[in-house]
C-alpha positions, 0 to 999 in steps of 0.5 A, spaced: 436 496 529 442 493 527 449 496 526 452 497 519 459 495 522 455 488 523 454 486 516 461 488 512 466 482 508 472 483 508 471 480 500 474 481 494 479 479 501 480 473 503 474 470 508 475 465 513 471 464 520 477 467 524 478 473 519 474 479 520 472 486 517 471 490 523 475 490 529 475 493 536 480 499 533 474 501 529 469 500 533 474 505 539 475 510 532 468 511 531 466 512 539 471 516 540 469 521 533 462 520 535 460 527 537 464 530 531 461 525 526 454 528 529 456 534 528 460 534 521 458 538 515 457 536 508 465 535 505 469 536 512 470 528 514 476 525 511 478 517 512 484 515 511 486 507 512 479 504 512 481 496 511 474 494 509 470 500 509 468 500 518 470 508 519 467 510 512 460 507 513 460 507 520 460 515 519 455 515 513 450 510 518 451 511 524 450 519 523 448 521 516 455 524 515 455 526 507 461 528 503 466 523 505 472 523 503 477 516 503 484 514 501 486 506 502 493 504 501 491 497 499 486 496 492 482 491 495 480 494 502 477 499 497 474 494 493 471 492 498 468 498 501 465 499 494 462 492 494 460 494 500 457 499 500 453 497 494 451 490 497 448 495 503 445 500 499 449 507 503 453 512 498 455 519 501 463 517 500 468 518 494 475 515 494 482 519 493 489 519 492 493 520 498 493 527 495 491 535 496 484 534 494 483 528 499 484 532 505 483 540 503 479 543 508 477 537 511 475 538 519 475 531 522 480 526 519 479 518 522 485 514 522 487 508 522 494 509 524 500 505 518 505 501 521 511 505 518 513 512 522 513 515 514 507 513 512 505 517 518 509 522 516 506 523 510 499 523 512 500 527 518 505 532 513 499 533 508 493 534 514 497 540 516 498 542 510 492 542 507 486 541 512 482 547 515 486 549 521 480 547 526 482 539 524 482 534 529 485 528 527 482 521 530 488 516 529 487 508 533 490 502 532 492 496 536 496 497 542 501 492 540 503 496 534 503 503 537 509 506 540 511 512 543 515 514 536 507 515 533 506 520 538 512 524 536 511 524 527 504 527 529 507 532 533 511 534 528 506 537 524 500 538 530 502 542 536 497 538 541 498 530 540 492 526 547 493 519 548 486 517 550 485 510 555 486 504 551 480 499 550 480 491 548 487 492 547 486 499 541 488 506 543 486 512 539 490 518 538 487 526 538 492 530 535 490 538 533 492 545 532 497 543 524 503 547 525 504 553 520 509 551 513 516 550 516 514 551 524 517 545 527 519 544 534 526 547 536 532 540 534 527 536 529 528 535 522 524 540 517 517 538 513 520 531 509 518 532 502 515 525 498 517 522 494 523 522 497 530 520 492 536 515 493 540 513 488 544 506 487 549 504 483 546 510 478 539 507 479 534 513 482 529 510 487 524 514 488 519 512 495 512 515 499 512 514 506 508 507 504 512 504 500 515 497 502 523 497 503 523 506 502 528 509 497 532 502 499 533 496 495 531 490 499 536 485 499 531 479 495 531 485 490 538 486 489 538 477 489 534 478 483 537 484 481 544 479 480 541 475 475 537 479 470 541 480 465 541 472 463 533 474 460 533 473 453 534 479 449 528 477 444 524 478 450 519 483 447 514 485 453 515 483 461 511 485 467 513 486 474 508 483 478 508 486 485 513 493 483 513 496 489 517 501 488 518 499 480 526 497 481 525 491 477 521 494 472 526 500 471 532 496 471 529 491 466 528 496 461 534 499 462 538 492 461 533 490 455 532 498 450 527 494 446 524 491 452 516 493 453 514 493 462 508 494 465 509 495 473 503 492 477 502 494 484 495 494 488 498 499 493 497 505 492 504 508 495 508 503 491 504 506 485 505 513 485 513 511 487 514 506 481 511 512 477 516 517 479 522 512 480 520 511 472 520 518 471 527 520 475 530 514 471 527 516 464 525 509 462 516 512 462 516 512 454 518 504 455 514 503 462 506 503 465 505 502 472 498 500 474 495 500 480 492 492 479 491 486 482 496 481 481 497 483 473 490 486 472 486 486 466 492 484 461 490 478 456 492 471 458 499 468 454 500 476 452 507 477 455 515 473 454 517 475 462 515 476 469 519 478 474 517 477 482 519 479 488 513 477 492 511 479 499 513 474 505 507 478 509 501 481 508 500 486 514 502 483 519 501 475 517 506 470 514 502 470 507 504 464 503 498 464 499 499 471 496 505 469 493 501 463 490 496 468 487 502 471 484 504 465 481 497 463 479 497 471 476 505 470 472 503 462 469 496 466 466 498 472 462 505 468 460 506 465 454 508 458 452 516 458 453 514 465 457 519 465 463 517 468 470 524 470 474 522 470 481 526 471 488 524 468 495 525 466 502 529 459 501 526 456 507 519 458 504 520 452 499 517 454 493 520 451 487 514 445 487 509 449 486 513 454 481 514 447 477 507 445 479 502 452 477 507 456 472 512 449 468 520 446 469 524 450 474 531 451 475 535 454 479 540 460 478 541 462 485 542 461 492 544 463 498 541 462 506 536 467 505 534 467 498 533 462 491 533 465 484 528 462 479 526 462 473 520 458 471 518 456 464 511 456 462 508 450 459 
């Protein structure tokens, strides 16, 4: 009998031969939570982290698991558990927020473990918070990226944290016994709190534990920030391709009071950060955030200005081609004479491109790490 986890894509991803939607991570995840998964009761499996939809579908397949609830950061990991799904006739999921409801009551929690040690925090914060109190938690990842601090985040908020043996350069994580409210080891800092706030310069920043560059401004956005006031005061309706946590997008709306933004990113942590960054800024009459890709469902030549500050990597992987889709994205929904402001990294040598996908480019910008530009859209 064939494996489920044989049969995933990584579509609507990107797909090559050398790229894939289940790893040995996974694989280690699933074996290692195979007597609980066996064992589990309709409702009491959460997923969180799930790239593709291995640990979601595995659970549903391998052992008939009902009820189980997912979280995936990223947009397109969970349109492609979706699609996969449906392409191989499994249900016995729903997908959540990073929220209460996601992890109430829940026995048993796979864990792809994030890169970022908030993200962690976050995650770890709300299972001890929020599951039942027998929860396990089944947390792996690849031993290049595990550290010795991921042991500590956990243990803030579970009592018992186990490092099982490596296996094909993965290890799993085993962490139980969730810490009541306010109970943490002697000397460690309290239960964090999120969105956590930072103010810059009069500007509030609001940031979950996932979201890229936390309650700061990282320094290609402070590169566009400089300019931004040289949009045009005619501008009526701009987009902030890839917000982040929804800098630009409220920094426009307070340079420009009659200025219309939408705020599109397809990370969910960005999402609710932007959204409360909006809130704590007091621009949500003027500002939407939508969890999309690239602009979503807005109409082409429908807006006057797109301001990008796009990824440099996605994941680990220096990744050109997202920010090529964003331009893509930005030449689609401006309008002719629209105008994309976009900051990148100088030695990516982006300009032929912007010239090529969106229209005339110059330069308003430069230092050794960024270039600012601003492309006219034919």
């Amino acid at each position: 009998m064939s494996d489920v986890l044989d049969s995933l894509r990584r579509h609507p991803d990107v797909e090559a031969p050398n790229l894939y939607a289940v790893d040995a991570t996974d694989r280690l995840v699933l074996d290692e939570a195979a007597e609980a998964l066996a064992g589990a009761t309709d409702g009491t499996v959460v997923v969180i982290g799930d790239r593709y939809g291995a640990l979601t579908l595995g659970a549903v397949a391998r052992h008939g698991v009902t009820g189980v609830r997912t979280h995936q950061d990223r947009l397109t990991g969970e349109r492609a558990l979706h699609a996969n799904a449906a392409r191989l006739g499994l249900g016995g999921f729903t997908s959540h927020g990073l929220t209460r409801e996601l992890v109430a009551g829940a026995r048993l929690v796979l864990l792809q473990l994030p890169r970022a040690l908030d993200a962690l925090d976050e995650i770890a914060a709300l299972v001890a918070e929020h599951a039942d109190p027998s929860v396990v938690v089944v947390a792996g990842g690849r031993v290049k990226h595990m550290t010795t601090a991921m042991n500590d985040v956990l243990g803030r908020h579970l009592a018992v944290v186990e490092a099982r043996l490596a296996r094909q350069k993965s290890r799993v994580l085993v962490a139980s016994a969730p810490r009541p409210a306010g109970e943490r080891p002697a000397g460690e800092r309290p239960a964090r709190r999120w969105p956590e706030r930072a103010e810059h310069d009069g500007l509030v920043v609001c940031a979950h534990g996932g979201a890229f560059a936390g309650t700061g401004v990282d320094i290609g956005t402070r590169a566009l920030l400089a300019h931004l006031d040289g949009v045009a005061t005619t501008a009526g309706t701009a987009v902030d391709l890839g917000c982040g946590t929804g800098v630009l997008a409220v920094a426009l709306a307070r340079l420009r009071p009659g200025l219309v933004v939408t705020a599109t990113d397809e990370s969910a942590a960005a999402v609710a950060s932007a959204r409360a960054t909006v809130d704590a800024n007091g621009v949500a009459d003027r500002v939407t955030v939508t969890r999309a890709d690239g602009a979503g469902d807005l109409p082409d030549a429908s807006v006057d200005v797109v301001v990008l500050n796009p990824p440099f990597h996605v994941g680990a992987a220096v990744a050109p081609a997202a920010a090529h889709a964003l331009f893509a994205e930005a030449a689609r929904v401006l309008r002719p004479g629209g105008e994309l402001w976009a900051v990148w990294n100088s030695h990516l040598h982006y300009r032929p491109t912007l010239e090529q996908v969106v229209g005339p480019t110059r330069q308003v910008g430069r230092d050794p790490k960024f270039t600012v530009t601003v492309s006219t859209r034919r």
